[in-house]
C-alpha positions in Angstrom: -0.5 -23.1 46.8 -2.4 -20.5 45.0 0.5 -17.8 45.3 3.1 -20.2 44.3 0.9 -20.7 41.1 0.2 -16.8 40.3 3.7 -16.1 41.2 4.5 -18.6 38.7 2.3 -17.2 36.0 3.8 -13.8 36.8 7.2 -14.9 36.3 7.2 -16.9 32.8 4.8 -13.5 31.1 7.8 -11.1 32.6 10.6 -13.9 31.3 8.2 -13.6 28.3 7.7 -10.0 27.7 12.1 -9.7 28.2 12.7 -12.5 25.5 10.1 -10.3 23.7 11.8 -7.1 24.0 15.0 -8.7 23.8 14.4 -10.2 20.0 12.5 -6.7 19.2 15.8 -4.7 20.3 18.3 -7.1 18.5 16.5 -6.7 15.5 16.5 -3.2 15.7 20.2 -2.9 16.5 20.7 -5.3 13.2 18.5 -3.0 11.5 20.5 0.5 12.5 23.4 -1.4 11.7 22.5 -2.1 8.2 21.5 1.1 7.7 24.1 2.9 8.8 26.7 0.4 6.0 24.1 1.0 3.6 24.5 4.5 4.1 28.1 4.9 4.1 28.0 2.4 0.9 26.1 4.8 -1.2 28.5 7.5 -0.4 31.1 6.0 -2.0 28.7 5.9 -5.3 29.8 8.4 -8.0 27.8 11.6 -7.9 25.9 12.7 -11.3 23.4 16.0 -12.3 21.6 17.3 -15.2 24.8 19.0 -16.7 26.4 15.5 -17.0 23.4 14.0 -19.2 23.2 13.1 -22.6 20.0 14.4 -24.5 20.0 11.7 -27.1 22.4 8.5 -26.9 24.8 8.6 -30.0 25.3 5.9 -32.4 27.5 3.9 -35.0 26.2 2.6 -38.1 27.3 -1.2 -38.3 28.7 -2.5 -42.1 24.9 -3.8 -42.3 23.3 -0.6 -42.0 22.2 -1.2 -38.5 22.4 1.9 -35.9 24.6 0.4 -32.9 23.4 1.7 -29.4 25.4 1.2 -25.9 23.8 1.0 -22.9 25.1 0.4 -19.6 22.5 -0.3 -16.4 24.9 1.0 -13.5 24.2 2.0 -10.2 25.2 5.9 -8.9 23.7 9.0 -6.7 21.4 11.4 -8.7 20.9 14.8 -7.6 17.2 15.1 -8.5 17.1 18.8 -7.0 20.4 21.5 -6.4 21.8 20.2 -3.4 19.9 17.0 -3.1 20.5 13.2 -4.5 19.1 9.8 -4.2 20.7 6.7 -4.5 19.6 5.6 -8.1 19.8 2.5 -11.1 19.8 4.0 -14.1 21.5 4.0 -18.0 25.0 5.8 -18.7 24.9 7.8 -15.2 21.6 9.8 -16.0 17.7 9.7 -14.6 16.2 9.3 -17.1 17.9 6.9 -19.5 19.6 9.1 -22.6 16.7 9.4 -25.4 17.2 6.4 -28.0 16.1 8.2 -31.9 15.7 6.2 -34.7 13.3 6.3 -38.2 10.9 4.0 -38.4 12.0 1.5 -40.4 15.3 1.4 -38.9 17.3 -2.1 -38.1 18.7 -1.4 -34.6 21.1 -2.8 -32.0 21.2 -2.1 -28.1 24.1 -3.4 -26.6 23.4 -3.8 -23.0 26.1 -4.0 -20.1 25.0 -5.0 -16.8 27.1 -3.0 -14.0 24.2 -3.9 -11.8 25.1 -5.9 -8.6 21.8 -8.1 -9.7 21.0 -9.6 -13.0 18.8 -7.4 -15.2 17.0 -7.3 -18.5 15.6 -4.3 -20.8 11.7 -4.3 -22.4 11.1 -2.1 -25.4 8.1 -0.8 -24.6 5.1 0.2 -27.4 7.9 -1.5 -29.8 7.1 -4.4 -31.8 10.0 -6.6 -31.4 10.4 -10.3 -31.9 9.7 -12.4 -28.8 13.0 -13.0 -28.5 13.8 -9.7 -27.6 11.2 -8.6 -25.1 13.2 -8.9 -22.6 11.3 -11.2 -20.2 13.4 -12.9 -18.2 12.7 -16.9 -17.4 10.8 -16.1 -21.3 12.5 -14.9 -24.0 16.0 -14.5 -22.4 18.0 -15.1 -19.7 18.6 -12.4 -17.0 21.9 -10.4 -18.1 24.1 -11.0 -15.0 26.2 -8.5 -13.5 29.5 -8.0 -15.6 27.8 -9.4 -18.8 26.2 -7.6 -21.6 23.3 -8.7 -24.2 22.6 -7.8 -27.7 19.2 -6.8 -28.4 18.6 -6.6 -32.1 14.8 -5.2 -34.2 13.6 -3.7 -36.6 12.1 0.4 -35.3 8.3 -0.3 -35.7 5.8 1.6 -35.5 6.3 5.3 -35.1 5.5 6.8 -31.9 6.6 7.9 -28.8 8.3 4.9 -27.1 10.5 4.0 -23.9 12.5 1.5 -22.7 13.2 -0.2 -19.4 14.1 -2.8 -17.3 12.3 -5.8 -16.6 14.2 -7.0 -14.1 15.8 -10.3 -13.2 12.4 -12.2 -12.9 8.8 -11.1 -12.6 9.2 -10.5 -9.0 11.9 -7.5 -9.7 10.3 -5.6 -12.1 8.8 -2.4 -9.7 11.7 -2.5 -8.0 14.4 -2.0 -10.6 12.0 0.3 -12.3 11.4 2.4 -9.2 15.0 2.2 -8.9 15.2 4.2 -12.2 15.6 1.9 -14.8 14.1 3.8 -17.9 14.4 6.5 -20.7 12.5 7.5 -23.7 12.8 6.2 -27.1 11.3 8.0 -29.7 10.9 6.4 -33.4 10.1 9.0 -35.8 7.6 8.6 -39.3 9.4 7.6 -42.5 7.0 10.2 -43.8 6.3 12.6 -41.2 2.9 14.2 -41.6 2.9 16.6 -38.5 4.7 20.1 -38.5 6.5 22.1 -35.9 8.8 24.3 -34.2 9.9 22.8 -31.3 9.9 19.2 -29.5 9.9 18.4 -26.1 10.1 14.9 -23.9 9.0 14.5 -20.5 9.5 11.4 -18.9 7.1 11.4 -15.3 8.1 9.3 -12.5 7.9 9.1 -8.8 10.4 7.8 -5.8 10.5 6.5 -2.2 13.6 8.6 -0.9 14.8 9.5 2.7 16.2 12.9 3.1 19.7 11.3 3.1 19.1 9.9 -0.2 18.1 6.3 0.8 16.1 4.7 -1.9 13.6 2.4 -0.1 12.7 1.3 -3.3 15.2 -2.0 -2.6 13.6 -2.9 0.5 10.0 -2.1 0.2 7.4 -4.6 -1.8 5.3 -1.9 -1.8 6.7 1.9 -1.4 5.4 4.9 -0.3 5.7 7.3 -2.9 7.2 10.9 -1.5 9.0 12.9 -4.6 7.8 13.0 -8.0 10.2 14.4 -10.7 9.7 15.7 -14.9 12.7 14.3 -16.5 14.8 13.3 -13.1 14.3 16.7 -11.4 11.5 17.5 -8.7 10.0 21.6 -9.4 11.3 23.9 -8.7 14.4 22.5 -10.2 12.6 21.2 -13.4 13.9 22.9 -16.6 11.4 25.3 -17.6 10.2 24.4 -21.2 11.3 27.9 -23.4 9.4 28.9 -26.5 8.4 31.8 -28.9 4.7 33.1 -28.9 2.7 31.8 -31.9 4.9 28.8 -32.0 3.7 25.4 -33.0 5.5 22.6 -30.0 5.1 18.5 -29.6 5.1 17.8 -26.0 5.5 14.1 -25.7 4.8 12.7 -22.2 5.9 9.3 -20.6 4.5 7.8 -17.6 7.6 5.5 -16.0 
């Protein structure tokens, strides 16, 4: 009686540790296989560098006087170093964003185009801006949804260094599209400039969770692991050196994304 009852026992933990391994191997197979679309998907994404970027984002001047931006939140491959890219969100094919100039002062409109395949929103960040266009979704707007666009119209106050970036689709997207690369600089000059100098420079800091083969575990992780950390969408030694003349006076503004 006793060995029918431990070989009993014995039997349901082996039928136990099989159903065990056999759930843990399914889900890994599921998990390889995911991978392995998700890789060949992000092949197919159009391939940008630094030689295709726009310093500073052009604009039009509306009949009102208003300075007319476009931006379009699309998703591409980045070559943050020569020979190396990561699969990236970002504004008009570029890490960072294309620098948005305006006086202070200024009335301005960002026209934003979502080529996202999630809904999306932008923040002006360090701007003062009505609450209704902050850019908080389920607050002061609506998400933009993919193949739609949003007008996002203020008045450039106050002077400073400034960026802008996404604030997702809700509250519980936000580090995600941002470590996706959802930002750029926007810089809103002094209607009376007080400070002199010879030369200007913007470095936007940020940091990534990217596999070697340019995974960006930034869409699957809560909480990544940061393992690359680039100046302006480039990790050194590929980081364009900052060139100047001896005796020179230079603004170096800096922008943690």
């Amino acid at each position: 009686m006793k060995r029918l009852f431990w070989f009993t026992i014995i039997f349901l933990v082996l039928v136990f540790i099989a159903a065990g391994a056999y759930v843990i191997l399914r889900f890994q197979n599921n998990d390889a296989r995911q991978l392995a679309s998700q890789k060949e998907y992000i092949t197919q994404l159009p391939l940008f560098a630094p030689p295709d970027r726009v310093e500073r984002l052009p604009f039009v001047i509306a009949e009102d006087g208003t300075k007319e931006f476009h931006l379009r939140a699309e998703e591409f491959r980045w070559e943050y170093a020569n020979g190396q890219w990561a699969h990236v969100w970002g504004y008009n094919g570029q890490i960072p964003g294309p620098e948005i100039r305006v006086t202070e002062g200024d009335k301005v409109r960002v026209i934003v185009q979502n080529n996202l395949p999630q809904g999306t929103s932008v923040h002006w960040h360090g701007i003062d801006v009505p609450w209704t266009e902050d850019g908080v979704p389920g607050l002061s707007q609506d998400p933009i949804q993919p193949n739609e666009e949003f007008i996002y119209e203020f008045v450039a106050k106050p002077a400073g260094t400034r960026m802008y970036h996404s604030h997702g689709k809700s509250h519980t997207t936000v580090t995600q599209q941002l470590d996706m690369g959802l930002s750029g600089p926007f810089i809103i000059e002094p209607r009376n400039p007080q400070l002199e100098y010879d030369r200007e420079f913007t470095l936007l800091l940020d940091e990534w969770n990217v596999r070697p083969d340019g995974v960006n575990d930034s869409l699957s992780q809560t909480h990544p692991s940061y393992n690359l950390f680039t100046i302006n969408g480039r990790v050194f030694p590929d980081t364009a050196p900052l060139t100047i003349e001896r005796n020179e006076k230079v603004l170096v503004r800096f922008i943690n994304a």
